[in-house]
C-alpha positions, 0 to 999 in steps of 0.5 A: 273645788276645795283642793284647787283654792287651797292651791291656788293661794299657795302659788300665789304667796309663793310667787310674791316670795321668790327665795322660796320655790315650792316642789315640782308636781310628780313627774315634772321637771325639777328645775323648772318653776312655774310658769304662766301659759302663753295662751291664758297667762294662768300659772300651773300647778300640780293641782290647778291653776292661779291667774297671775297678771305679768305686769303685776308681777313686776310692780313690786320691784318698781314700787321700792324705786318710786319715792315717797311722798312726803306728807305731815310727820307723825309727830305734828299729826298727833299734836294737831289731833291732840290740840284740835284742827285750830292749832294743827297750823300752828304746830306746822309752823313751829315744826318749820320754824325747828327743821330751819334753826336745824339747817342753819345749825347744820350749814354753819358747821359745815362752814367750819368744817371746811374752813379749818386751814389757813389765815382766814379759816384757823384765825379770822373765821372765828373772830368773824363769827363772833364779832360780825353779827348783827347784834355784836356789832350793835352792842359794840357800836353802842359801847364804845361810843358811851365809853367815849363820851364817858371818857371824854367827860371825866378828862373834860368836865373841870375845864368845860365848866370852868369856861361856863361857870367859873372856878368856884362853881367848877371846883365844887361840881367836880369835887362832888363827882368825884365823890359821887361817881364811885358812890352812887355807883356802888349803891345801884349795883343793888338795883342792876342786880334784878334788872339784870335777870329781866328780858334780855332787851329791858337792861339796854332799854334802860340803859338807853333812857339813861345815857341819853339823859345823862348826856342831854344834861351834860349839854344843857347850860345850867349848873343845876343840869351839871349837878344832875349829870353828875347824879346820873353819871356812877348808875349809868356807868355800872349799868352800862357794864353790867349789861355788856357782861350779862348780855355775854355770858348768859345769853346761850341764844346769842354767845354760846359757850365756846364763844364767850371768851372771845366775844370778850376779848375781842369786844373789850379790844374794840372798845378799848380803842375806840372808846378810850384812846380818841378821848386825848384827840377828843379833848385836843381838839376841843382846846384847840380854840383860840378863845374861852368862846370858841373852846365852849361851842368846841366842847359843846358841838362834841358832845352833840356829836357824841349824842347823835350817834348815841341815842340811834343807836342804844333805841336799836339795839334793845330794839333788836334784841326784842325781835329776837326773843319774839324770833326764838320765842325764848324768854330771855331771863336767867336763873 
């Protein structure tokens, strides 16, 4: 009894391991292995039999060929277990929110990857890439119509306020500023400088509240207004462009490093031509008014053109950069 156990589990193993053919009973035929009889579907042996199923045999083979089914990852199983079943949803979310930035991450090289030849591959593809983007084309839509309206104040406000309030008062005002503007200017560098290593959207927040103001007073016509802006004007201007180089060059999550030379190239053209070669149109026509009244209300329905695109757009754009962070779930401040 014991023999024939001891042998049936030796054929056993030896059948589900077909490269190792064990030794013909004495007396049988060599090349032929062991086989299940039609009768009983037992395998013979030498010394007993073992019951192999024929269809048993085969589901080794066709159990490689089925697909497994994909079920939660180790690595999101052992945080659910360690965190507790409360969190074991979240850490699936965050486990699909990585395996999506890594498709994107994946198809954008592939995009490249296929786009290497030719005008739009080799030159247009990168400029895209970098100056299409949402909150690109809302940085540079918010510095070009600033610097317009930035310029078009230095080249305009002598004769603007010498239409509202004389000479004498013009000239004052306009010496002032120029002494103010570099000034002032300098001096909240100091305070720029901590905003700066703040969240990514505070700068432009700021930076919105100020240039909305600043151009508010620019319109309201009083001289004691005139004064203010012209406070207001040198702070404004170097937040304004310390905010757009910060936001560049150390923001990895928006600009990678390869990028970041030409997202300043390129940014820096755009608003070159939209923020400073219209302000000579600009003033044109402005003067172009037959009267001292009518250049006045010219000057005026500018600057309330300037602020209406102005102020959508700089709440947008802090605002935008906001939900990124909340999207990345980064904390958006430099060392």
């Amino acid at each position: 009894m014991g023999t024939n156990s001891f042998d049936a589990n030796v054929v056993t193993l030896l059948f589900a391991i077909p490269a190792i053919t064990p030794a013909p009973p004495p007396g049988g035929d060599a090349t032929a292995g062991p086989r299940p009889t039609e009768e009983t579907g037992l395998l013979k042996t030498g010394t007993g039999t073992a019951v192999v199923d024929d269809v048993e045999a085969k589901k080794p083979a066709q159990a490689m060929k089925k697909p497994v089914a994909r079920g939660k990852s180790y690595g999101s199983s052992l945080l659910g277990f360690v965190l507790g079943d409360g969190n074991e949803a979240k850490v699936e979310e965050l486990a699909t929110q990585k395996e999506q930035q890594l498709l994107e991450q994946q198809q954008q090289e592939e995009r490249r990857a296929t786009a290497t030849s030719g005008l739009w591959g080799g030159f247009l593809v990168p400029i895209y890439e970098v100056v299409c983007t949402k909150h690109n084309l809302l940085l540079i839509t918010l510095m070009s119509i600033l610097n317009l309206s930035c310029s078009h104040y230095i080249v305009s406000h002598a004769s603007y306020m010498r239409l509202q309030y004389g000479a004498e008062v013009s000239a004052s005002i306009s010496d002032a500023f120029d002494i103010a503007f570099p000034v002032l200017g300098f001096c909240a560098s100091i305070a720029v400088s901590p905003l700066l290593t703040a969240q990514t959207w505070l700068p432009f927040a700021v930076l919105a509240f100020a240039a909305n103001l600043w151009l508010i007073l620019t319109i309201v016509p009083l001289a004691s207004f005139q004064w203010a802006s012209v406070i207001v004007f040198g702070p404004m201007r170097t937040l304004q462009w310390a905010s757009f180089y910060r936001i560049i060059g150390a923001t990895p999550e928006l600009y990678d490093a390869g990028s970041v030379g030409r997202a300043l190239g390129y940014n820096g053209l755009v608003i070159a031509i939209f923020g400073d070669a219209l302000s000579p149109p600009l003033l044109s026509l402005a003067q172009s008014g037959t009267t001292d009244s009518e250049e006045s209300q010219r000057f005026m329905l500018i600057k309330f053109g300037l602020l209406a695109v102005l102020m959508p757009v700089s709440i947008a754009l802090p605002w935008h950069l906001f939900k990124i962070r909340k999207q990345l779930g980064v904390t958006g401040t430099t060392s």
